[in-house]
BAMILUM-336830 format. One record per residue (C-alpha): chain; x, y, z; residue in three letters. Coordinates in steps of 0.5 Angstrom, whole numbers, m for minus. Layout:
{site 'A' {X Y Z} 'ALA'} ...
END
This chain:
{site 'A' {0 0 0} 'UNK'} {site 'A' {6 5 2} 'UNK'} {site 'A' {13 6 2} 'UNK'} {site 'A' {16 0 5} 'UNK'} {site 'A' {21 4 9} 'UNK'} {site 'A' {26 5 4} 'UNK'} {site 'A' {24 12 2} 'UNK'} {site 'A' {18 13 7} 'UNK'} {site 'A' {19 9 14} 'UNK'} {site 'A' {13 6 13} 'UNK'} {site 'A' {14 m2 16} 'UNK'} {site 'A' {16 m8 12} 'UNK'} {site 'A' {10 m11 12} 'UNK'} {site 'A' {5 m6 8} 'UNK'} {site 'A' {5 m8 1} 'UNK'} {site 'A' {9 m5 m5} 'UNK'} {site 'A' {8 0 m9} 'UNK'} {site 'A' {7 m1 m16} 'UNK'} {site 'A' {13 2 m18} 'UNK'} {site 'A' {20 4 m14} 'UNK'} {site 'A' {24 9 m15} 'UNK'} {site 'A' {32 8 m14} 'UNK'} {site 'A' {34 10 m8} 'UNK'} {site 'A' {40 15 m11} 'UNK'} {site 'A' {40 22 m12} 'UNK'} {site 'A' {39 23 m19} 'UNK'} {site 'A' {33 23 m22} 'UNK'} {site 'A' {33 20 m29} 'UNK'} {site 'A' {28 23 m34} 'UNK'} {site 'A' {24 16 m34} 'UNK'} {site 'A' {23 17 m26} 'UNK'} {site 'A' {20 24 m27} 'UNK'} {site 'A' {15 22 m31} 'UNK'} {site 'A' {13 16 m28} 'UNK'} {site 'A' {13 21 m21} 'UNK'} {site 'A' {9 26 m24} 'UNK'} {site 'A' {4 22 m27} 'UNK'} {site 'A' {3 18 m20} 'UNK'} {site 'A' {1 27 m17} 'UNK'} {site 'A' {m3 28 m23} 'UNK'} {site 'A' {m8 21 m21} 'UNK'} {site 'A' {m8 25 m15} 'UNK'} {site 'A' {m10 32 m18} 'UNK'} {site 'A' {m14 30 m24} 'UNK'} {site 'A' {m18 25 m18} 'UNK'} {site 'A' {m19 32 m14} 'UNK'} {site 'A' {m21 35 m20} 'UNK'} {site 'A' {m26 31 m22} 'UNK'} {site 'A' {m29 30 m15} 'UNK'} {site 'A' {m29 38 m16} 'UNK'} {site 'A' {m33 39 m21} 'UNK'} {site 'A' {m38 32 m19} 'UNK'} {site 'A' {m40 36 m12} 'UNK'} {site 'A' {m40 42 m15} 'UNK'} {site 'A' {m45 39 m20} 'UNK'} {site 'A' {m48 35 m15} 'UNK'} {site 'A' {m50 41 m10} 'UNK'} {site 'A' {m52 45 m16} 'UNK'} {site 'A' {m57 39 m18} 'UNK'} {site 'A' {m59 39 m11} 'UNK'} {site 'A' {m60 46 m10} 'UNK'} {site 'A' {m64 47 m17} 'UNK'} {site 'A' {m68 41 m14} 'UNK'} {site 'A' {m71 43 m8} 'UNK'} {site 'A' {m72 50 m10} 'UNK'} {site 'A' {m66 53 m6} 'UNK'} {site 'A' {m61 56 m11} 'UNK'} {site 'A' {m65 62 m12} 'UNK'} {site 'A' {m69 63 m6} 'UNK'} {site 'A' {m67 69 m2} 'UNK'} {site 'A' {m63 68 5} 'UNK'} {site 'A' {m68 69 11} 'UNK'} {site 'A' {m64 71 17} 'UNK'} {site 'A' {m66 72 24} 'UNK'} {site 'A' {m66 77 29} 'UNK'} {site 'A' {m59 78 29} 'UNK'} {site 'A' {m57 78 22} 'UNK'} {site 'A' {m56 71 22} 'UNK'} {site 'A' {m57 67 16} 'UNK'} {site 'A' {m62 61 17} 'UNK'} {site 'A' {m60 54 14} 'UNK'} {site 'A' {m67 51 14} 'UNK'} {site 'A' {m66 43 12} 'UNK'} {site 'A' {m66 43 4} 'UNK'} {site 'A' {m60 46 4} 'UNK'} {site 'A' {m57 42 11} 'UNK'} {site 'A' {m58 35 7} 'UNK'} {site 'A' {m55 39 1} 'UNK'} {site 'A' {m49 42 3} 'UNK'} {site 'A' {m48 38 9} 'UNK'} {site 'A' {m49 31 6} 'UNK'} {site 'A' {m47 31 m2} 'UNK'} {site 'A' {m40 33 m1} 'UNK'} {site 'A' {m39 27 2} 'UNK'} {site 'A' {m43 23 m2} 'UNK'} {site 'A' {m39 25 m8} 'UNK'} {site 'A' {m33 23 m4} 'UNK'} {site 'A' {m36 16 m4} 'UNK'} {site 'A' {m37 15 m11} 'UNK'} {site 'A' {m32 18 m14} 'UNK'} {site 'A' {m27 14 m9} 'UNK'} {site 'A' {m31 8 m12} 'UNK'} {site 'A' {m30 11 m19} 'UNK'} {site 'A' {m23 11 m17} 'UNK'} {site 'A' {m22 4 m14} 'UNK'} {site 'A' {m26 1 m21} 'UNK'} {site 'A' {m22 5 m26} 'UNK'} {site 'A' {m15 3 m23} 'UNK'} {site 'A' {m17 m4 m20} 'UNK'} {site 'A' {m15 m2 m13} 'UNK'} {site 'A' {m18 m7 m8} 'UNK'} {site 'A' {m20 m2 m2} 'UNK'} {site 'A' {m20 m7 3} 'UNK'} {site 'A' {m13 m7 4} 'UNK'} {site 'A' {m14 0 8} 'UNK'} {site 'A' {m20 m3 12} 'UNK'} {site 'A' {m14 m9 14} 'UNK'} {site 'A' {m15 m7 21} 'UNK'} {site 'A' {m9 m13 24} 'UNK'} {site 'A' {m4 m7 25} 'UNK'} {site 'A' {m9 m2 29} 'UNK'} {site 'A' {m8 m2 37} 'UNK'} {site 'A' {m14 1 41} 'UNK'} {site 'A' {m9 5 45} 'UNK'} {site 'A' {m6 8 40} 'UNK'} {site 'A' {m12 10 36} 'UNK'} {site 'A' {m15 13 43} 'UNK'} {site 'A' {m8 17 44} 'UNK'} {site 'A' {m9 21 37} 'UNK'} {site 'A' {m16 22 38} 'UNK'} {site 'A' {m14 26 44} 'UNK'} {site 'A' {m8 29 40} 'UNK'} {site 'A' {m14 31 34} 'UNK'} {site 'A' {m17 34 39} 'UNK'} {site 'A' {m12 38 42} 'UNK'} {site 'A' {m10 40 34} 'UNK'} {site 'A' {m18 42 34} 'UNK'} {site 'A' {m17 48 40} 'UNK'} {site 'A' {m10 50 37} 'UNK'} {site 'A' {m15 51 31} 'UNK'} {site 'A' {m20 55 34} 'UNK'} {site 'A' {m15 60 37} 'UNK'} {site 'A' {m11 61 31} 'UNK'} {site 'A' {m19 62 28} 'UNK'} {site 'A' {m19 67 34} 'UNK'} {site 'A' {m14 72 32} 'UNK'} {site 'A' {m15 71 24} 'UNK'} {site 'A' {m23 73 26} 'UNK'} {site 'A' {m20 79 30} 'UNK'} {site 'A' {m15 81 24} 'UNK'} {site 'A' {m20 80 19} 'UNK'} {site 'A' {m25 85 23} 'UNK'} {site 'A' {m21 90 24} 'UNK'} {site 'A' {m20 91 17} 'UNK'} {site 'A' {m28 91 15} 'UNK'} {site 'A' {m28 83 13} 'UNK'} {site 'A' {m31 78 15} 'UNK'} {site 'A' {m31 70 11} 'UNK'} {site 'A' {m37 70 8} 'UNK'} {site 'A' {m41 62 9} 'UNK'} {site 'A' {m40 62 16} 'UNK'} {site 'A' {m45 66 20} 'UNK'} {site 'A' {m50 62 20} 'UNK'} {site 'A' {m55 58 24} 'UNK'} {site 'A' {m60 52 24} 'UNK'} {site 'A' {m67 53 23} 'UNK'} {site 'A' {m70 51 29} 'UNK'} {site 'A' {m73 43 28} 'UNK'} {site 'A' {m71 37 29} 'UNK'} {site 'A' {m70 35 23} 'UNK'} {site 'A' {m66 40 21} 'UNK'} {site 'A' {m61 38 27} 'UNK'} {site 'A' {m61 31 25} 'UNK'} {site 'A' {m58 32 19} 'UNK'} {site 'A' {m54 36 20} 'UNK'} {site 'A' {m51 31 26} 'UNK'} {site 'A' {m51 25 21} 'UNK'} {site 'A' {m47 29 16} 'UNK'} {site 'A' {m41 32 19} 'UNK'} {site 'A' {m41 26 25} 'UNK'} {site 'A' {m42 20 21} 'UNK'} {site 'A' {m41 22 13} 'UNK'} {site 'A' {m36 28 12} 'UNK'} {site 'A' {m31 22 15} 'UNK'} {site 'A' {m32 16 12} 'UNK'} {site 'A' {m32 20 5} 'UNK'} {site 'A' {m27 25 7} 'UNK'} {site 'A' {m22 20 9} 'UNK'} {site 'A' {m23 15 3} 'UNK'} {site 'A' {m21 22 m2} 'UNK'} {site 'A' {m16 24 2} 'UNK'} {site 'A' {m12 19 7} 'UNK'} {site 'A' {m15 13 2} 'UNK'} {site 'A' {m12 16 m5} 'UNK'} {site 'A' {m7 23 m3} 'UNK'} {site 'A' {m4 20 3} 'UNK'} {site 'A' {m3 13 m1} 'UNK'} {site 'A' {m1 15 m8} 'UNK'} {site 'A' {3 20 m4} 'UNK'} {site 'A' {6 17 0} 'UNK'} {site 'A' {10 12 m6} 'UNK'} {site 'A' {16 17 m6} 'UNK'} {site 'A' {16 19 0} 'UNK'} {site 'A' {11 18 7} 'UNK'} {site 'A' {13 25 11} 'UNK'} {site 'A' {12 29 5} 'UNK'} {site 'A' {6 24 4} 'UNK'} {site 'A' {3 25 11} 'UNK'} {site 'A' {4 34 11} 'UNK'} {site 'A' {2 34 3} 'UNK'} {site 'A' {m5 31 5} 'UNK'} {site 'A' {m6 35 11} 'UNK'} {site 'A' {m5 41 6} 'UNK'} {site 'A' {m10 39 1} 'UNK'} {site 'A' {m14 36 6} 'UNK'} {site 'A' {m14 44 8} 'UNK'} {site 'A' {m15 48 2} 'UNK'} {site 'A' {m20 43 m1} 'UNK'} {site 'A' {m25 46 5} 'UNK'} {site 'A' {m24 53 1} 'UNK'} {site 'A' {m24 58 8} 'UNK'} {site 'A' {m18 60 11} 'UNK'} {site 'A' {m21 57 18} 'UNK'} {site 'A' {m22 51 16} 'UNK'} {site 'A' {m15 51 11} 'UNK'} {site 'A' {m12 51 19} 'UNK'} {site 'A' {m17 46 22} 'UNK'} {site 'A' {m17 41 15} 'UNK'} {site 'A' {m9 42 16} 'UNK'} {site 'A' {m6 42 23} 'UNK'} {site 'A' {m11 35 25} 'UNK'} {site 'A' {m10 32 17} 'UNK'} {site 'A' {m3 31 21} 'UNK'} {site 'A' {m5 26 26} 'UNK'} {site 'A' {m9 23 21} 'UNK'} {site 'A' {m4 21 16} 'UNK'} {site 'A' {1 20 22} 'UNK'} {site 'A' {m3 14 24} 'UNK'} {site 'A' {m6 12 18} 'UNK'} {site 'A' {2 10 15} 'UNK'} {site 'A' {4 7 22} 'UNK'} {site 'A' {m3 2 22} 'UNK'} {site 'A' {m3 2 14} 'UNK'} {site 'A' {m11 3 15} 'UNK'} {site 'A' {m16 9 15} 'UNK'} {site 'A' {m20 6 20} 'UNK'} {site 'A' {m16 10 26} 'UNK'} {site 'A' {m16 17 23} 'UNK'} {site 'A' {m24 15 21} 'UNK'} {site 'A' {m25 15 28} 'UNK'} {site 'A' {m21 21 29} 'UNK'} {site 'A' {m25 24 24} 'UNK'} {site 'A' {m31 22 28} 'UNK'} {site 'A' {m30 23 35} 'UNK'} {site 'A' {m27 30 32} 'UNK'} {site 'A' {m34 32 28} 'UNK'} {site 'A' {m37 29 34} 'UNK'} {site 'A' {m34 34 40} 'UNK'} {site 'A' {m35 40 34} 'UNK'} {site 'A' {m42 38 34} 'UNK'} {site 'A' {m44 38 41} 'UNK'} {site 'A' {m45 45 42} 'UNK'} {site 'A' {m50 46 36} 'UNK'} {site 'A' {m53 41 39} 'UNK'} {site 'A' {m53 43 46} 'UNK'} {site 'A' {m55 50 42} 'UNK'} {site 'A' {m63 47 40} 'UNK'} {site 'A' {m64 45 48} 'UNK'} {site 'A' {m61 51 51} 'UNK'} {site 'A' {m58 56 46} 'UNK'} {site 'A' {m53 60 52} 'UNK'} {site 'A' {m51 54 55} 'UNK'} {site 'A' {m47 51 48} 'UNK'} {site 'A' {m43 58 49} 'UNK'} {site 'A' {m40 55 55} 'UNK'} {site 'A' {m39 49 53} 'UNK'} {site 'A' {m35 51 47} 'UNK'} {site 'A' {m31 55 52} 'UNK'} {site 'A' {m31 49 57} 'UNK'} {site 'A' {m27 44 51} 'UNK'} {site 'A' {m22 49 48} 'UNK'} {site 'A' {m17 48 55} 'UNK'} {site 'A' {m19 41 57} 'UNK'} {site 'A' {m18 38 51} 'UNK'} {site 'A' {m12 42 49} 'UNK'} {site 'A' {m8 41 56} 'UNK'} {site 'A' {m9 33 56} 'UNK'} {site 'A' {m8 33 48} 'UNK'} {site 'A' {m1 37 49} 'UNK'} {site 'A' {1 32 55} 'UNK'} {site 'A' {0 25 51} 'UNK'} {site 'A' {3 29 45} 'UNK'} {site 'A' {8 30 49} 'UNK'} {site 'A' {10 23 53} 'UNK'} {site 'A' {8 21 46} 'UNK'} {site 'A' {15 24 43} 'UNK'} {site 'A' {19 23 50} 'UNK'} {site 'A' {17 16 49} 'UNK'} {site 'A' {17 15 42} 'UNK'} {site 'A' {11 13 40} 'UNK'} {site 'A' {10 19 35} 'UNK'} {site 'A' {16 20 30} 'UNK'} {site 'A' {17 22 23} 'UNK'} {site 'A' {19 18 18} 'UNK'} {site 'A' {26 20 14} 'UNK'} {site 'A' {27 25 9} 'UNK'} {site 'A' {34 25 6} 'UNK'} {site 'A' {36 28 m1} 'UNK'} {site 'A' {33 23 m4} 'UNK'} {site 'A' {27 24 m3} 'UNK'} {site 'A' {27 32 m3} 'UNK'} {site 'A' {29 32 m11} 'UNK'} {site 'A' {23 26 m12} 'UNK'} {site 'A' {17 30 m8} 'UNK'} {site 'A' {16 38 m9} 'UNK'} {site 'A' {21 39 m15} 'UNK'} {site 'A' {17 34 m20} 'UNK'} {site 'A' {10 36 m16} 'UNK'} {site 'A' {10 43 m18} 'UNK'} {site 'A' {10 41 m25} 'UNK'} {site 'A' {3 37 m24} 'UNK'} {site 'A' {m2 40 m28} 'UNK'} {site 'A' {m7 37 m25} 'UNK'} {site 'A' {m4 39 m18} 'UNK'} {site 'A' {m4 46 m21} 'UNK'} {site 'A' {m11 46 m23} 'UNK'} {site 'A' {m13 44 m17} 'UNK'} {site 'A' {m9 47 m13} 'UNK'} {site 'A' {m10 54 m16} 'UNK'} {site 'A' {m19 52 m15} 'UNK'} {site 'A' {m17 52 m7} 'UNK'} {site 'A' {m14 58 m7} 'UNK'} {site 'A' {m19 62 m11} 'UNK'} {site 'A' {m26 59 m7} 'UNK'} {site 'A' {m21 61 0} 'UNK'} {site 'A' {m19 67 m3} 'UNK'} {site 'A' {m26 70 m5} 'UNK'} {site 'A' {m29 68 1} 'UNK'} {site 'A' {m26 73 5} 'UNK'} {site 'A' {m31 79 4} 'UNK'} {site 'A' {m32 86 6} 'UNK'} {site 'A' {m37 85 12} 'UNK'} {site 'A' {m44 86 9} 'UNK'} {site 'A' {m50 88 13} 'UNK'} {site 'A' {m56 84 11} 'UNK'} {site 'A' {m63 86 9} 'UNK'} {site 'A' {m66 82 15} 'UNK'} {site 'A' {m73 78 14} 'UNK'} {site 'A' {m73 75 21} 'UNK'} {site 'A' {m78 69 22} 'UNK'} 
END
């Protein structure tokens, strides 16, 4: 499945990649070739998932008769989500995942069952980077903090996020059930399944900061830019350790689970979910930080190597990638445009 540790670290026992590259320096013309097209599967993978969500959502929105309603806000100037476009928004995304990755494994006769194979997964060590995952999560929401600051105090704000749920149950439901059990399940297929995996061909430290990366721009707002990056870390981390995506599913999950408790918590009692949310962001950072911490002292958690060899095979010949270009100038331009100046809405509170 990965580097047999001869270029990545990852343990003898994971299967081969289906080409080596020679454990010198100089990269032939023949190996540039063979590298880039292994980063253009990954791109053109990511395009067309890209323009199929896309699509998808449209398809969805038009559908329901959602894409050209007019937004209604509450009182605060809130944008009220009703649930059309909770099940659309939430659930479609991930859904594309699926079947693009189900695509993916027909087209290239990929068996994904090997990153189900669950023989190499201690329950202890995924239960220490879930705690890390949680702790990389309130790292996030303070760095959020003093971009949000930042953006204020120059009149911008990231448009898409202030928002709230239209007050019934079934709007609720499906907002838990996409973020908890579907954005995991189909995130890490796309993006510890395929990016870290093809990545991790040539090299599995490069792999595992790549995926977090992309993991991180695909989001499209600069929030969820750190948030997708600093926890696709741990993920990828564990899931080249473990040689499956089960543990970072289940990191994926208990991350959206703890992100998703003050929303709910918001639909029986609206202030207590604001105490709630300040309540995790130490809690879950102190204990996270002492397992990441003893973690490192007892060497649990490493990196794998990057030499030189490695440095002249990943960056140099990604960025001759056409389809990781394409893909990567998408992200940039939805981040980018979604930072806005702040707007006033006109308010049809219901």
């Amino acid at each position: 499945m990965y580097d047999n540790g001869q270029y990545g670290g990852v343990p003898p026992q994971s299967p081969s990649p289906p080409y080596y590259f020679p454990p010198v320096n100089y990269v032939s013309t023949e190996e540039k070739k063979n590298i880039r097209k292994n980063y253009n599967s990954i791109g053109i993978t990511l395009l067309i998932l890209y323009i199929f969500m896309e699509l998808a959502c449209i398809i969805g929105y038009i559908a329901t008769g959602t894409l050209f309603s007019d937004p209604v806000y509450d009182e605060n100037g809130m944008m009220i989500l009703g649930f059309w476009d909770t099940f659309i928004g939430g659930s479609f995304p991930a859904i594309s995942a699926i079947i693009i990755f189900a695509f993916y494994c027909i087209i290239t006769k990929y068996d994904p069952r090997e990153l189900f194979d669950t023989s190499r997964v201690r329950p202890g060590e995924t239960v220490r980077y879930i705690f890390i995952v949680l702790c990389f999560q309130q790292v996030s929401m303070i760095l959020s903090m003093f971009i949000m600051s930042f953006l204020d105090a120059h009149g911008l704000e990231v448009t898409g996020m202030d928002y709230v749920l239209h007050h019934d149950p079934q709007t609720y439901a499906i907002d838990v059930f996409s973020s908890i059990i579907l954005a995991p399940i189909g995130e890490e297929l796309i993006y510890r399944g395929i990016v870290l995996r093809q990545a991790a061909k040539v090299s599995g430290r490069f792999a595992i900061f790549f995926s977090a990366a992309i993991f991180g721009l695909m989001h499209g707002n600069i929030y969820q830019l750190i948030l997708g990056f600093l926890l696709g870390i741990p993920m990828a981390m564990i899931t080249l350790k473990t040689g499956s995506i089960v543990p970072a599913i289940i990191c994926h999950m208990v991350n959206n689970t703890i992100a998703s408790i003050p929303a709910i918590v918001e639909y029986f009692d609206e202030p207590t979910s604001s105490v709630v949310s300040i309540v995790f962001i130490p809690v879950f950072f102190i204990i996270g930080i002492i397992i990441l911490l003893t973690s490192f002292h007892k060497g649990d958690i490493k990196l794998p190597p990057y030499t030189e060899r490695h440095k002249k095979r990943t960056l140099p010949i990604l960025i001759t990638s056409w389809s990781m270009i394409v893909i990567t100038i998408l992200y940039l331009h939805d981040i980018i445009s979604s930072i806005q100046p702040i707007a006033v809405p006109n308010v049809s509170a219901v």
